[in-house]
C-alpha positions in Angstrom: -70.2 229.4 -10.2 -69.7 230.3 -6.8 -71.1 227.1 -5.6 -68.4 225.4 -7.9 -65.4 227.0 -6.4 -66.7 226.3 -2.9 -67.0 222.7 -3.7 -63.2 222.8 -4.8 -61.8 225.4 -2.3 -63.1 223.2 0.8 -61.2 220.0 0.2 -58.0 221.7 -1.1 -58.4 223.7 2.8 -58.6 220.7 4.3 -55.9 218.7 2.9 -53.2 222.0 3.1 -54.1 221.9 6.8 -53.8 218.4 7.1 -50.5 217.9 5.2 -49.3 221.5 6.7 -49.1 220.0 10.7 -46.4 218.6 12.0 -45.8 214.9 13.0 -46.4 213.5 16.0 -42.6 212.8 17.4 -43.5 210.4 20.0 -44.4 206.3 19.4 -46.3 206.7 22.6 -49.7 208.3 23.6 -49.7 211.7 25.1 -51.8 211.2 27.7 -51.2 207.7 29.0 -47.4 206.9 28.0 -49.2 203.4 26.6 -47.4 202.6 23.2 -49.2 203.6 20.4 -51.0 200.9 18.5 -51.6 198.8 22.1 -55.0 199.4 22.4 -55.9 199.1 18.7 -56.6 201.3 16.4 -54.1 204.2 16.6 -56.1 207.8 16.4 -54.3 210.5 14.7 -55.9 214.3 15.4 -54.2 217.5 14.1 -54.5 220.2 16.9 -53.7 224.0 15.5 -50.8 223.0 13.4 -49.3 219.6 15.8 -50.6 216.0 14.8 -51.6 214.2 18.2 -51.4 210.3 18.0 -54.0 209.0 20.5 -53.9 205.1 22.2 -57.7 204.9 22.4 -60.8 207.5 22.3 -60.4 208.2 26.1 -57.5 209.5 25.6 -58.8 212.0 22.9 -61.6 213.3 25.2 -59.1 213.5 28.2 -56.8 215.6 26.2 -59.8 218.0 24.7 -60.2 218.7 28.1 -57.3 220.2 28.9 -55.2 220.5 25.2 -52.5 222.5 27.0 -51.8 220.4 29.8 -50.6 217.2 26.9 -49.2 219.8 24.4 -46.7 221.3 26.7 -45.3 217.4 27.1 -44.0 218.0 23.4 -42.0 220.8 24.1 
């Protein structure tokens, strides 16, 4: 039974967090200024409780090196 309520309480976790973040504010990346969308696929990451909208995946591994850096931009 335990098993059973692990199965359910994991998604239902996830999709609280995910629908708990707030949204990104900006129609540009963080890190590079570039609009969103520009250089494809948009990437969309939630960070503690802020969605991050990302211009490309170098631009996600930038700002996992320094989160705090691109997170005080929002302020």
């Amino acid at each position: 039974m335990k098993t059973i309520l692990s199965l359910i309480a994991i998604p239902a976790l996830f999709l609280t967090t995910a629908f708990a973040a707030k949204p990104y504010p900006l129609d540009y990346c963080l890190v590079t200024d570039n609009e969103l969308g520009s250089m494809g696929k948009v990437i969309t990451k939630v960070y503690g409780d802020q969605q991050i909208k990302f211009c490309c995946k170098p631009c996600v591994a930038k700002f996992e090196k320094n989160p705090a850096k691109y997170l005080a931009r929002l302020s």
